[in-house]
Biotite code that builds the C-alpha atoms (Angstrom):
import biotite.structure as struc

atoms = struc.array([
    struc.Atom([-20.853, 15.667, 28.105], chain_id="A", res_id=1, res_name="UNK", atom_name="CA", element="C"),
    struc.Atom([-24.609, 15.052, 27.597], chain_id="A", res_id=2, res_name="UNK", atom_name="CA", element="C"),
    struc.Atom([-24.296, 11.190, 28.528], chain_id="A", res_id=3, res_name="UNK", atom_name="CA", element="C"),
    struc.Atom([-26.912, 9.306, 30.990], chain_id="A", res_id=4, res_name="UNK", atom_name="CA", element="C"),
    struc.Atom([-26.216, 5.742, 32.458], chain_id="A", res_id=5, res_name="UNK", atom_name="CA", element="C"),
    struc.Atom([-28.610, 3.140, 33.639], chain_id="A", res_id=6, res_name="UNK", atom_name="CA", element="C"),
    struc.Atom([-28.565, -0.816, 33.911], chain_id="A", res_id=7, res_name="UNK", atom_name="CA", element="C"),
    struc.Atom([-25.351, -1.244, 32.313], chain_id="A", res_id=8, res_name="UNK", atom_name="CA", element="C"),
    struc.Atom([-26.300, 1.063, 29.358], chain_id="A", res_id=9, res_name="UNK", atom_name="CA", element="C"),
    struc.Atom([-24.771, 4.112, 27.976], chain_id="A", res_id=10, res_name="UNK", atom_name="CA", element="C"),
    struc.Atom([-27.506, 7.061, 26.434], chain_id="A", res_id=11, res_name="UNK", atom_name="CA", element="C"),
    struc.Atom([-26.085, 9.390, 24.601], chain_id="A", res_id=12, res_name="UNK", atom_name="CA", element="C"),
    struc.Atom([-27.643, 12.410, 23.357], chain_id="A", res_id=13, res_name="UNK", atom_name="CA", element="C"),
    struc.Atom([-28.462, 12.901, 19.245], chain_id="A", res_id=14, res_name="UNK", atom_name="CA", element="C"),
    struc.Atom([-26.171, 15.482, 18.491], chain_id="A", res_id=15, res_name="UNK", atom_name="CA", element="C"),
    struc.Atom([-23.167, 13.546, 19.863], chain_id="A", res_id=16, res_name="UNK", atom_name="CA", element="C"),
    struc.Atom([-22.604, 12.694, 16.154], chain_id="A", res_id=17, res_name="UNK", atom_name="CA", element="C"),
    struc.Atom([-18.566, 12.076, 17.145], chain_id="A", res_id=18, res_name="UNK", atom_name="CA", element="C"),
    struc.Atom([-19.681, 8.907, 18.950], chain_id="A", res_id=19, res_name="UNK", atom_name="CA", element="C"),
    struc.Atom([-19.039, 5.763, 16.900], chain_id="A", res_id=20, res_name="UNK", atom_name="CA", element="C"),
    struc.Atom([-17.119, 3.508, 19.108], chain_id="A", res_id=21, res_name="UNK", atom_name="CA", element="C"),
    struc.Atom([-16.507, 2.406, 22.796], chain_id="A", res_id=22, res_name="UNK", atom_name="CA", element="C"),
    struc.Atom([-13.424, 4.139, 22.736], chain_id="A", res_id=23, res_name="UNK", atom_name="CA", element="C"),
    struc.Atom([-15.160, 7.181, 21.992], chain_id="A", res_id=24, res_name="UNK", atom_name="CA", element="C"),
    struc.Atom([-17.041, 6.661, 25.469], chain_id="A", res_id=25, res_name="UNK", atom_name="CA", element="C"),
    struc.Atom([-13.276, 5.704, 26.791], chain_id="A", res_id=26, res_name="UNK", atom_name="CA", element="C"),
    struc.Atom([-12.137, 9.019, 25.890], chain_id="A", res_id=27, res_name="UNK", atom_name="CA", element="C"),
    struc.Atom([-14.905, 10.866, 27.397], chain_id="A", res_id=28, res_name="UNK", atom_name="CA", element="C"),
    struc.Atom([-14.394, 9.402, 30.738], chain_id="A", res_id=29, res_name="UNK", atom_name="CA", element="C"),
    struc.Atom([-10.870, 9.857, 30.507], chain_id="A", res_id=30, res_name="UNK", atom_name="CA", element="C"),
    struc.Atom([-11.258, 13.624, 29.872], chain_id="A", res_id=31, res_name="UNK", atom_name="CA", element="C"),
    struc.Atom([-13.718, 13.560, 32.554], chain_id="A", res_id=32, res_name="UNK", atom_name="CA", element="C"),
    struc.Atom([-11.702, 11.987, 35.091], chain_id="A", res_id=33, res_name="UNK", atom_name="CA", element="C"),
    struc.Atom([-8.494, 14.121, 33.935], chain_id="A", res_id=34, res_name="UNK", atom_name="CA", element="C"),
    struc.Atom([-5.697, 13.007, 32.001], chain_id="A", res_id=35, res_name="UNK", atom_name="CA", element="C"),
    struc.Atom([-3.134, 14.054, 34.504], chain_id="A", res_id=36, res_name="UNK", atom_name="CA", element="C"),
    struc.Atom([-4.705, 11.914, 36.933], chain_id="A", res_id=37, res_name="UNK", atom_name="CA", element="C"),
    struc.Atom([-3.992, 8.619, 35.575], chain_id="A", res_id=38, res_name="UNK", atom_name="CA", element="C"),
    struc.Atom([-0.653, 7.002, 36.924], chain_id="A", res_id=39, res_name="UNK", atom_name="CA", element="C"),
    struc.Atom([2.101, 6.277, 34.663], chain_id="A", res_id=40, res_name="UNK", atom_name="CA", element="C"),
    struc.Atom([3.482, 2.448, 34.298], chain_id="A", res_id=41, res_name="UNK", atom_name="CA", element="C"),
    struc.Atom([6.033, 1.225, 31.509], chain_id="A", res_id=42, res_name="UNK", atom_name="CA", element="C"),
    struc.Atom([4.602, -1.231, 29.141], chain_id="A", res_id=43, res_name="UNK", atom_name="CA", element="C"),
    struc.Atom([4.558, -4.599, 29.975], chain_id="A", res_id=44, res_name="UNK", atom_name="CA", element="C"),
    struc.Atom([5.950, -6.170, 27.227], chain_id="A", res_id=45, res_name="UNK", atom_name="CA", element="C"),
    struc.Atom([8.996, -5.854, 25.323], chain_id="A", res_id=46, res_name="UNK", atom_name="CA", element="C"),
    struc.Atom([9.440, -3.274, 22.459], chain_id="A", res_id=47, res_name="UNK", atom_name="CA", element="C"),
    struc.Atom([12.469, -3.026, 20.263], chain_id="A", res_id=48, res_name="UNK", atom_name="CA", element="C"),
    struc.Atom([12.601, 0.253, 18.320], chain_id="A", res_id=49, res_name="UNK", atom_name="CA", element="C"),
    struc.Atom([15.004, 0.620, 14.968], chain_id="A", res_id=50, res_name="UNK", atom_name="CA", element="C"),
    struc.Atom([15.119, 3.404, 12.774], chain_id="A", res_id=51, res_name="UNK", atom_name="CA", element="C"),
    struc.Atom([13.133, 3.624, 10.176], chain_id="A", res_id=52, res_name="UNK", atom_name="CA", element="C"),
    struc.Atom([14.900, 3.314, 6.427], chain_id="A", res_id=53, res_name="UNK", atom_name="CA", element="C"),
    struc.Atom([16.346, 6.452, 4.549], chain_id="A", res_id=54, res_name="UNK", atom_name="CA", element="C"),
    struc.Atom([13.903, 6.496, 1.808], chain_id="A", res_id=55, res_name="UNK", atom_name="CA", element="C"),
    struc.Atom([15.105, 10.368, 0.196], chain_id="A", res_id=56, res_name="UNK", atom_name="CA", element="C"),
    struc.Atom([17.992, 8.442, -1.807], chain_id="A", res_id=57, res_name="UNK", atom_name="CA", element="C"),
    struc.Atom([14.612, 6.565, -3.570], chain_id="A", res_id=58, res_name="UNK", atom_name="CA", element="C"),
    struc.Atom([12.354, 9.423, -3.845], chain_id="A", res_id=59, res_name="UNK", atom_name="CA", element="C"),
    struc.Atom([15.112, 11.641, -5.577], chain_id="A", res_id=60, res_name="UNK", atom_name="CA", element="C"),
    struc.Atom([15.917, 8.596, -7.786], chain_id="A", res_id=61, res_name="UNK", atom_name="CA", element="C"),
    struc.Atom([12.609, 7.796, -9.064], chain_id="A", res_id=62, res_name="UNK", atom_name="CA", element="C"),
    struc.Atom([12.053, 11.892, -9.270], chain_id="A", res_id=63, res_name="UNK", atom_name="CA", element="C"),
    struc.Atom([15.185, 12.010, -11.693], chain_id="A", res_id=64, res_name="UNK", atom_name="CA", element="C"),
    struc.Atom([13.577, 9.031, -13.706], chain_id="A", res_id=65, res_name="UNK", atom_name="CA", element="C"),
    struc.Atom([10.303, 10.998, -14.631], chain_id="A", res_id=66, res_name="UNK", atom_name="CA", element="C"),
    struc.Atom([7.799, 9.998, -12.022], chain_id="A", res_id=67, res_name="UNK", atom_name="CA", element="C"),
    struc.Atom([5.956, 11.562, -9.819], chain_id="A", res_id=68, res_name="UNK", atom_name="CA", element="C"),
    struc.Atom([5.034, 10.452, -6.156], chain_id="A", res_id=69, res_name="UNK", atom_name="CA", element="C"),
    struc.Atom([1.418, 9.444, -5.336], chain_id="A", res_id=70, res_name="UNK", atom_name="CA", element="C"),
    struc.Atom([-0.398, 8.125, -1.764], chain_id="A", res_id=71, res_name="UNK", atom_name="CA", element="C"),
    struc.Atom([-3.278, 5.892, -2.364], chain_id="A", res_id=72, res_name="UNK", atom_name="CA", element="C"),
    struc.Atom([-5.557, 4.345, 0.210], chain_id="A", res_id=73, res_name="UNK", atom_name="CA", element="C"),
    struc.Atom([-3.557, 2.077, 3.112], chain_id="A", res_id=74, res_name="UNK", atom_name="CA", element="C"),
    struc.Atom([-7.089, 0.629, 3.510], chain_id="A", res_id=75, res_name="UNK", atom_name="CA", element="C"),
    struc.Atom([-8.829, -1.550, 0.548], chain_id="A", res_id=76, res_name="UNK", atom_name="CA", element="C"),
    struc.Atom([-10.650, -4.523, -0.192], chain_id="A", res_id=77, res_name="UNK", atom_name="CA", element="C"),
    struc.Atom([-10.530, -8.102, -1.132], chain_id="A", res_id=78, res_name="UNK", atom_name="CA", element="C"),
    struc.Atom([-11.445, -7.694, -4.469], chain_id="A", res_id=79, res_name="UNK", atom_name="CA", element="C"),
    struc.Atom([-9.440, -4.297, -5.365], chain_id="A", res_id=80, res_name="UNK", atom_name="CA", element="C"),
    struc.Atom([-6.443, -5.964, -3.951], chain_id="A", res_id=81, res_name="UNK", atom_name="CA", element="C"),
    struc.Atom([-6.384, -9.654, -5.408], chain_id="A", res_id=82, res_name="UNK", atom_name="CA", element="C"),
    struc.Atom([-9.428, -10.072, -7.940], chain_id="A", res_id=83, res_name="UNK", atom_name="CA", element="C"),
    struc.Atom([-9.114, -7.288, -10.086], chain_id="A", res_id=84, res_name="UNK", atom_name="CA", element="C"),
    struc.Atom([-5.693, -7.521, -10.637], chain_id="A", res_id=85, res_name="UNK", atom_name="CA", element="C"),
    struc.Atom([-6.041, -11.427, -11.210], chain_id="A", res_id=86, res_name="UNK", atom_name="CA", element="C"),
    struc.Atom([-4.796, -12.741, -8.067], chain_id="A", res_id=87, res_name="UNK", atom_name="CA", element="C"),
    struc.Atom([-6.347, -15.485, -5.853], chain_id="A", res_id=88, res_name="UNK", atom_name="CA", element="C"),
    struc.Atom([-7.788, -14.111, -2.322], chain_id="A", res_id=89, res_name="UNK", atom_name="CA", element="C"),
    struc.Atom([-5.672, -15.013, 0.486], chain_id="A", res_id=90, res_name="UNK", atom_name="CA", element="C"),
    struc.Atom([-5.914, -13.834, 4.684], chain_id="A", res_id=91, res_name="UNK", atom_name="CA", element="C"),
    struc.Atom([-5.551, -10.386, 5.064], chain_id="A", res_id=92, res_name="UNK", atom_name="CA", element="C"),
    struc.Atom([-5.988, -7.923, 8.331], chain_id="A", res_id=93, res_name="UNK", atom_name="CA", element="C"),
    struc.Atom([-9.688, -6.843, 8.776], chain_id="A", res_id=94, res_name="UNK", atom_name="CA", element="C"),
    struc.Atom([-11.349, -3.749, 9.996], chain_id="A", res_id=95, res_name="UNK", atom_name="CA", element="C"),
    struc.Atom([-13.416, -4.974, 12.789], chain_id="A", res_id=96, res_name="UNK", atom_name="CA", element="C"),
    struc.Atom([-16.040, -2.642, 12.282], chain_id="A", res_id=97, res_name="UNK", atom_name="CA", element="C"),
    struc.Atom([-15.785, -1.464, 8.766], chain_id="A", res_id=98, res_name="UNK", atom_name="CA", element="C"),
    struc.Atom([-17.455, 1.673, 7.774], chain_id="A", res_id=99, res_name="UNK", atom_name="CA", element="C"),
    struc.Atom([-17.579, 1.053, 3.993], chain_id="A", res_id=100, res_name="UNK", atom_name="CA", element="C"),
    struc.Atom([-17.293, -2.142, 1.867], chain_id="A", res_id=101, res_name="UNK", atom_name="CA", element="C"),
    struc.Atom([-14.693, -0.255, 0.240], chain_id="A", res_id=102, res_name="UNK", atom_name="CA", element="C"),
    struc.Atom([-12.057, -0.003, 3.354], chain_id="A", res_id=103, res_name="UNK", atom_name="CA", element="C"),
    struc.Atom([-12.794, -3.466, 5.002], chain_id="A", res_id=104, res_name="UNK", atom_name="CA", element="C"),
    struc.Atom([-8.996, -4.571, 5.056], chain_id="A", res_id=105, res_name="UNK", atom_name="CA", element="C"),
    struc.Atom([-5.489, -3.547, 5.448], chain_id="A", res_id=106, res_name="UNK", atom_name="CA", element="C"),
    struc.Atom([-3.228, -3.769, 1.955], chain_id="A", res_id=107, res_name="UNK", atom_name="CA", element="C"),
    struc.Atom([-0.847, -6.236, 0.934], chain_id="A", res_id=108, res_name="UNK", atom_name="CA", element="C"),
    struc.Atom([0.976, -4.457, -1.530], chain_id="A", res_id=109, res_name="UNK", atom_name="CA", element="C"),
    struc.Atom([0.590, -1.414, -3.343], chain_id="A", res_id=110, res_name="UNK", atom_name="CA", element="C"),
    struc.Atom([0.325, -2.093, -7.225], chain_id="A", res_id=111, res_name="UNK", atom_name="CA", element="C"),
    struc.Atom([-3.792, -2.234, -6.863], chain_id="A", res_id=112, res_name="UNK", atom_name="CA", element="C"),
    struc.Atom([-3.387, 1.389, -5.166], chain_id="A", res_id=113, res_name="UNK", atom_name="CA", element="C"),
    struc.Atom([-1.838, 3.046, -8.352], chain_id="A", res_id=114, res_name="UNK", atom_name="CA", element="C"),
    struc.Atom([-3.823, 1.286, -10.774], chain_id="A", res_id=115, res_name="UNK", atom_name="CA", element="C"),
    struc.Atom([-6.759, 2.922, -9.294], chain_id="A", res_id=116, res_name="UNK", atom_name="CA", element="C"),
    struc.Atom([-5.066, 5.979, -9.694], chain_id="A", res_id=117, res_name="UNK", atom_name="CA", element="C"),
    struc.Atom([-4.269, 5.650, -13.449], chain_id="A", res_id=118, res_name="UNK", atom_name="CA", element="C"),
    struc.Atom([-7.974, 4.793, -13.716], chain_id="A", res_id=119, res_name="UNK", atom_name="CA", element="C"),
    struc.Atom([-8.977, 7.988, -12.130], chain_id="A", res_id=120, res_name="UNK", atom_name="CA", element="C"),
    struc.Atom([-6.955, 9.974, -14.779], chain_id="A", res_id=121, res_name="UNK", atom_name="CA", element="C"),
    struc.Atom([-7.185, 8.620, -18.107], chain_id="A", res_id=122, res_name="UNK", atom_name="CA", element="C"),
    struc.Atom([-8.312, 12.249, -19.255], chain_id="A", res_id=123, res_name="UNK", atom_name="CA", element="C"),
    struc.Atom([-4.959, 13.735, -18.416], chain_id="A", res_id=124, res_name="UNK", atom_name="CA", element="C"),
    struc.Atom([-2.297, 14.204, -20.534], chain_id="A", res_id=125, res_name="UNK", atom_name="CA", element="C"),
    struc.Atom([0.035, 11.226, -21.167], chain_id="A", res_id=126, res_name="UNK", atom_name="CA", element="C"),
    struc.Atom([3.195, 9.783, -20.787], chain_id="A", res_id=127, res_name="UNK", atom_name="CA", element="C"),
    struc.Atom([1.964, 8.764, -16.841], chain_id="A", res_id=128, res_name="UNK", atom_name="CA", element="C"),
    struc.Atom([4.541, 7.697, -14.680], chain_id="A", res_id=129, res_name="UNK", atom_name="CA", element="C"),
    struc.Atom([4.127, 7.175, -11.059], chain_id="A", res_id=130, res_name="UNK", atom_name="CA", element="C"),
    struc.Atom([5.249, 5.662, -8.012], chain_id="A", res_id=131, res_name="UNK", atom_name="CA", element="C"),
    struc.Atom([4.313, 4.906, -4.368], chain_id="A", res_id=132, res_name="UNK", atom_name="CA", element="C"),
    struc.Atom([6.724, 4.261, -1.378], chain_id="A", res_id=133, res_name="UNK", atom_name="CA", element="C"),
    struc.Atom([4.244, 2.844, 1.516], chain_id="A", res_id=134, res_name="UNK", atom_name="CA", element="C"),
    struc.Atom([3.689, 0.684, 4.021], chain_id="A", res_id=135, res_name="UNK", atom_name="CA", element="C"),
    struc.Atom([1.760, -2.762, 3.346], chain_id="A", res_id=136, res_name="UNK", atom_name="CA", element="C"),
    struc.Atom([0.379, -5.516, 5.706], chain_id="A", res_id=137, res_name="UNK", atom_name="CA", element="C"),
    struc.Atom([0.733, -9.099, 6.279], chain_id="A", res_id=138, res_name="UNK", atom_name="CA", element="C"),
    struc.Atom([-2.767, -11.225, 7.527], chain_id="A", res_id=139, res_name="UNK", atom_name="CA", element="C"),
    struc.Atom([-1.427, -10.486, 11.188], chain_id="A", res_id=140, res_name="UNK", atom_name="CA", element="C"),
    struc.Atom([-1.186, -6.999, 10.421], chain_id="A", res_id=141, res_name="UNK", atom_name="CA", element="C"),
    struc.Atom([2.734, -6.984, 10.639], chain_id="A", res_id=142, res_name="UNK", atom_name="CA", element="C"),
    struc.Atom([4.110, -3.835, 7.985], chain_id="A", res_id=143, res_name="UNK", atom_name="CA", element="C"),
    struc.Atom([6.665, -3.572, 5.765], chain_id="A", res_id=144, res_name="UNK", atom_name="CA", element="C"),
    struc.Atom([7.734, -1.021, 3.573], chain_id="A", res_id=145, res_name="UNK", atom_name="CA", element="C"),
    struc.Atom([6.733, -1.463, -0.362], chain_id="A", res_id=146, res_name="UNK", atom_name="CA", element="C"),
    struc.Atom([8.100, 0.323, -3.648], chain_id="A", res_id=147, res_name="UNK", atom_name="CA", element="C"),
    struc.Atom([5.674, 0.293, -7.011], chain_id="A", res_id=148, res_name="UNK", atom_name="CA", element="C"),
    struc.Atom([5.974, 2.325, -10.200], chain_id="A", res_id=149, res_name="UNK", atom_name="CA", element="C"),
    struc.Atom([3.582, 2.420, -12.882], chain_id="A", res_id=150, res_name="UNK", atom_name="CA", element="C"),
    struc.Atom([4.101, 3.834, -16.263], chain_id="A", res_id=151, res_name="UNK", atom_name="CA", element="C"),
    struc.Atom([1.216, 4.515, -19.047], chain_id="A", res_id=152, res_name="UNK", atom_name="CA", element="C"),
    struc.Atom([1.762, 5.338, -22.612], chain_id="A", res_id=153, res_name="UNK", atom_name="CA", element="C"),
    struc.Atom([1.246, 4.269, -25.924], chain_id="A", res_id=154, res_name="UNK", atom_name="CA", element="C"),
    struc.Atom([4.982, 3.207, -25.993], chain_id="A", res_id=155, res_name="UNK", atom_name="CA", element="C"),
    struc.Atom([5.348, 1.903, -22.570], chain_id="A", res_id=156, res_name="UNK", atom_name="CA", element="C"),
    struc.Atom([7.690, -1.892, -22.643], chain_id="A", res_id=157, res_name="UNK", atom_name="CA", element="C"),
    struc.Atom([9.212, -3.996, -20.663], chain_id="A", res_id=158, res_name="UNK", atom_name="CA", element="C"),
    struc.Atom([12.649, -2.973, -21.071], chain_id="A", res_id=159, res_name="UNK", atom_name="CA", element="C"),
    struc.Atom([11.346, 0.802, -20.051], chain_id="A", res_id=160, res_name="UNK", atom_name="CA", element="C"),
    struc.Atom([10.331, -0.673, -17.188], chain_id="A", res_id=161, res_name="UNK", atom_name="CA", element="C"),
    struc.Atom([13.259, -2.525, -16.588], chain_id="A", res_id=162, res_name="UNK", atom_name="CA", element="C"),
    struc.Atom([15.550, 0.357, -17.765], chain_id="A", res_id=163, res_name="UNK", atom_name="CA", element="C"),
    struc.Atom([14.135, 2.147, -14.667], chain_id="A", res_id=164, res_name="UNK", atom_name="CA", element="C"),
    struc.Atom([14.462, -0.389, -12.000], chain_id="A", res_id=165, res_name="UNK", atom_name="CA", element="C"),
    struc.Atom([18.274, -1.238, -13.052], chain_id="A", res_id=166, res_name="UNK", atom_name="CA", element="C"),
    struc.Atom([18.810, 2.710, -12.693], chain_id="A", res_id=167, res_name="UNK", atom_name="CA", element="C"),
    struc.Atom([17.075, 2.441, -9.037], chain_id="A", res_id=168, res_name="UNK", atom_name="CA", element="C"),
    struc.Atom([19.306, 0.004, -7.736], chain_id="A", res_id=169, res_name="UNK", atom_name="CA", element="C"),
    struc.Atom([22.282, 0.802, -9.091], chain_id="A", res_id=170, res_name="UNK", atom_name="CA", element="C"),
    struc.Atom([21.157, 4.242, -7.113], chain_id="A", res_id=171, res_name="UNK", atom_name="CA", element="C"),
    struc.Atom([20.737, 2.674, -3.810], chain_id="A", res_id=172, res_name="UNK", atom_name="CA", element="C"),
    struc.Atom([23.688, 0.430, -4.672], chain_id="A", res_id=173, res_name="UNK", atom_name="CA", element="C"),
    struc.Atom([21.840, -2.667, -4.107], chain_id="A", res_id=174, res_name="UNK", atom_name="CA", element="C"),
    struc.Atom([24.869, -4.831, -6.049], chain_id="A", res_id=175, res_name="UNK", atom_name="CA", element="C"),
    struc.Atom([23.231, -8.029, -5.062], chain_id="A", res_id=176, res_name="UNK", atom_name="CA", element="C"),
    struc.Atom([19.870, -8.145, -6.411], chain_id="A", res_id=177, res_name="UNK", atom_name="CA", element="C"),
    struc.Atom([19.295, -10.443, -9.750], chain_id="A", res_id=178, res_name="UNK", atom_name="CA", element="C"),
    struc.Atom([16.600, -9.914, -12.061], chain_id="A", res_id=179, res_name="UNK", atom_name="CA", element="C"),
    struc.Atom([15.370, -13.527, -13.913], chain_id="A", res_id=180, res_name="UNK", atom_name="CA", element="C"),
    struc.Atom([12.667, -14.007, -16.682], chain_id="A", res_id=181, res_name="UNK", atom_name="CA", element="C"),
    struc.Atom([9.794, -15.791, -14.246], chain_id="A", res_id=182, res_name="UNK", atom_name="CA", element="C"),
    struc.Atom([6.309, -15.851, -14.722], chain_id="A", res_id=183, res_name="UNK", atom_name="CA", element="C"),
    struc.Atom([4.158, -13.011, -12.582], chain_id="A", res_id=184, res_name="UNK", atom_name="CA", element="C"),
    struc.Atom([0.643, -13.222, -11.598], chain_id="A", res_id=185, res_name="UNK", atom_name="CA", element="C"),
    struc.Atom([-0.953, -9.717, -13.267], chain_id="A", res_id=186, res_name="UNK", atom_name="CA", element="C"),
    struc.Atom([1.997, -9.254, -15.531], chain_id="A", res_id=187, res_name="UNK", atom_name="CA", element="C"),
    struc.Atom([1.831, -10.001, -19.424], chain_id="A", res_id=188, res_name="UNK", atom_name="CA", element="C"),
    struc.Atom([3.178, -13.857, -20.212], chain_id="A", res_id=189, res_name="UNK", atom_name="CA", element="C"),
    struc.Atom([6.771, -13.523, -21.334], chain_id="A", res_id=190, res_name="UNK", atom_name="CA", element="C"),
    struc.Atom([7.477, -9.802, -20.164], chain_id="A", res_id=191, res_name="UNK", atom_name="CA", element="C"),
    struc.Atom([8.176, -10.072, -16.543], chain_id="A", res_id=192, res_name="UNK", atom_name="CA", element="C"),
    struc.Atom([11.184, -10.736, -14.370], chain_id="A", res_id=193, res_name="UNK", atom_name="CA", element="C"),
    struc.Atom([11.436, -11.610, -10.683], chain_id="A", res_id=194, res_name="UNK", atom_name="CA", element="C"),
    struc.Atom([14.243, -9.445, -8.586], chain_id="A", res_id=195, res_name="UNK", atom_name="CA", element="C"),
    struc.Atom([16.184, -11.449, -6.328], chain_id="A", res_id=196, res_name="UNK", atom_name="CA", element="C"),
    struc.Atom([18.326, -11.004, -3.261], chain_id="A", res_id=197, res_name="UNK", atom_name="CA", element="C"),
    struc.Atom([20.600, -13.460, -2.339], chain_id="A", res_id=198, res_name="UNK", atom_name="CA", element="C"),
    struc.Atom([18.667, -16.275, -3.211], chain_id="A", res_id=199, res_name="UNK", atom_name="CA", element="C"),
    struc.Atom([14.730, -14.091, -1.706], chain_id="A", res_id=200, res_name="UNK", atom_name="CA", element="C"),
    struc.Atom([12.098, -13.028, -3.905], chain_id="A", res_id=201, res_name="UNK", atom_name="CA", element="C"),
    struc.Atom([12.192, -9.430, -3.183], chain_id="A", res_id=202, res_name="UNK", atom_name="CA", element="C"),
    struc.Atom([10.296, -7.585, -6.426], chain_id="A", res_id=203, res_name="UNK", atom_name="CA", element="C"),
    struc.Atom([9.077, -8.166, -9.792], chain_id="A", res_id=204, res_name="UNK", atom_name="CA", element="C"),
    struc.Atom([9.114, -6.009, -13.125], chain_id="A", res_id=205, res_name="UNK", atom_name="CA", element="C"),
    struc.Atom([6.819, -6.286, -16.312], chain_id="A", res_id=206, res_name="UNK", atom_name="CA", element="C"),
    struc.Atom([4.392, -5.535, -18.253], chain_id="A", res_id=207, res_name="UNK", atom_name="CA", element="C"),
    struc.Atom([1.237, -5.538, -17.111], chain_id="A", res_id=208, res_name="UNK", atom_name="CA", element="C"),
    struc.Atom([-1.462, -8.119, -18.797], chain_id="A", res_id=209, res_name="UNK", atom_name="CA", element="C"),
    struc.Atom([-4.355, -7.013, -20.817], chain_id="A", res_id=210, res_name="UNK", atom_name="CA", element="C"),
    struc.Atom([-6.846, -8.291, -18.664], chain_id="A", res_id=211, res_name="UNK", atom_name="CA", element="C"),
    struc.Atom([-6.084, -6.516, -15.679], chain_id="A", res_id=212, res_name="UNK", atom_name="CA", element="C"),
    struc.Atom([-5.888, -3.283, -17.780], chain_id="A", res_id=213, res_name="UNK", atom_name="CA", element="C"),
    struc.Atom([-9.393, -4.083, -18.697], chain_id="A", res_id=214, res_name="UNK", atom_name="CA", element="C"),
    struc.Atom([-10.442, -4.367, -15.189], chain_id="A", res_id=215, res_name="UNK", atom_name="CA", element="C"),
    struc.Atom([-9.425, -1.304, -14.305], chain_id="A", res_id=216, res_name="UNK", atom_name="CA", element="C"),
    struc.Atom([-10.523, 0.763, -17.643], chain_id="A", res_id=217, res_name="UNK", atom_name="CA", element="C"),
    struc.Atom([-7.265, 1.010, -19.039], chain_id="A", res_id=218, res_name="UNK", atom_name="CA", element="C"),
    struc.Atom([-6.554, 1.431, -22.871], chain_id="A", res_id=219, res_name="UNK", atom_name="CA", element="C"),
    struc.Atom([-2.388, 1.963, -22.882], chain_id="A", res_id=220, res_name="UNK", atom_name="CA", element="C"),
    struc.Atom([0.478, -0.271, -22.020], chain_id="A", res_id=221, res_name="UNK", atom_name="CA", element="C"),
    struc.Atom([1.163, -0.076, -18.742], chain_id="A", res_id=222, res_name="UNK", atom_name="CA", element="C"),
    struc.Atom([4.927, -1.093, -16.790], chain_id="A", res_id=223, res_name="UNK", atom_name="CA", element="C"),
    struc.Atom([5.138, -2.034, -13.417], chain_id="A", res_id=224, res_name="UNK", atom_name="CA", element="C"),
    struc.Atom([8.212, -2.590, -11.349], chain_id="A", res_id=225, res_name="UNK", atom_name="CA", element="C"),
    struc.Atom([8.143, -3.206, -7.367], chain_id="A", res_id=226, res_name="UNK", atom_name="CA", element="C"),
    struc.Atom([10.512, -4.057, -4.593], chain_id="A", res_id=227, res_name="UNK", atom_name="CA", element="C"),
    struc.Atom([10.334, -4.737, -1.321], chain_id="A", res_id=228, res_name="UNK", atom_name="CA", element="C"),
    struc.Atom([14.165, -4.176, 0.370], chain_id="A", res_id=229, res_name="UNK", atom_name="CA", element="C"),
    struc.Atom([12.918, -3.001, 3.457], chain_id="A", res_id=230, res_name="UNK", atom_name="CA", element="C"),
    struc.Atom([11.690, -5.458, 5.647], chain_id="A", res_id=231, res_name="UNK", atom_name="CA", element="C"),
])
């Protein structure tokens, strides 16, 4: 494999341009040694498995509504994911060796994600309606799965918005959830509602403000709704 070893140090040769980590060097010696060689133990600590959520039910849902699925970036930054959307920076799980200072961090929820997206398209035709089912992060890294949809157009409101997310859950026949006029960081003062769930925070829906639709080069009303049923 082209590698030379002496005092404790590993040369490798230039054209080894697949080499960026210590695992990378793991891997070789691993191969080297044989993978069919190494014994075979059970972990040694506990690991309780449960299935993952049907999410089709939301997908076809949201489908029916007008949207149209998008996947943004599971990795971002401290100021994509708070700042520009006018939140204050709190812990989040860090890349320890981060390529780019644009992927330094692992998401906390997804509304910064499709934002970026609506920036990236402003020359397309409009109405825009999207939506994201994903996986976000707490500061330890622990996931949970996240809904956000996004709508653009010149006569995108609240109760649009909220139109959409009553149709959702009456879908999924979530019977207990609550929505209540509450004030939402990024949302427009006096158009946004909190969704609750027996008594927990689980979602919000709104407007979104005009200063975060500055910050991301935005020029139409834009509707947000997201839940997060899953955990």
């Amino acid at each position: 494999m082209g590698h030379d070893y002496a005092a404790g140090t590993v040369h490798s040769p230039c054209y080894r341009a697949d080499l960026m980590h210590w695992v990378d060097l793991a891997e070789d010696v691993a191969i080297a040694y044989d993978y069919n060689k190494m014994p075979q133990t059970l972990p040694t600590f506990p690991s309780i498995a449960r299935p993952l959520p049907n999410s089709s039910e939301v997908r076809e849902a949201l489908v029916g509504l007008g949207y149209t699925q998008a996947i943004s970036w599971t990795l971002t930054n401290a100021e994509l994911n708070f700042s520009k959307i006018g939140l204050k920076p709190a812990p989040m799980a860090t890349a320890v060796n981060p390529l780019t200072t644009d992927f330094t961090s692992l998401r906390t929820h997804l509304l910064p994600g499709l934002l970026s997206i609506l920036s990236q398209n402003i020359h397309n035709p409009m109405p825009q309606r999207i939506f994201e089912l994903g996986l976000t992060y707490d500061k330890n890294g622990r996931e949970s799965l996240e809904l956000c949809g996004v709508g653009e157009h010149a006569g995108a409101t609240f109760s649009e918005a909220k139109s959409a997310l009553e149709a959702l859950l009456l879908e999924l026949g979530e019977n207990d959830c609550a929505i209540l006029p509450h004030e939402v960081p990024s949302l427009a003062p006096g158009r946004s509602c909190v969704v609750k769930k027996h008594g927990k925070e689980v979602g919000y829906v709104g407007e979104l403000s005009d200063e975060v639709r500055r910050n991301f080069g935005l020029a139409l009303p834009i509707t947000v709704f997201a839940l997060r049923l899953w955990q």
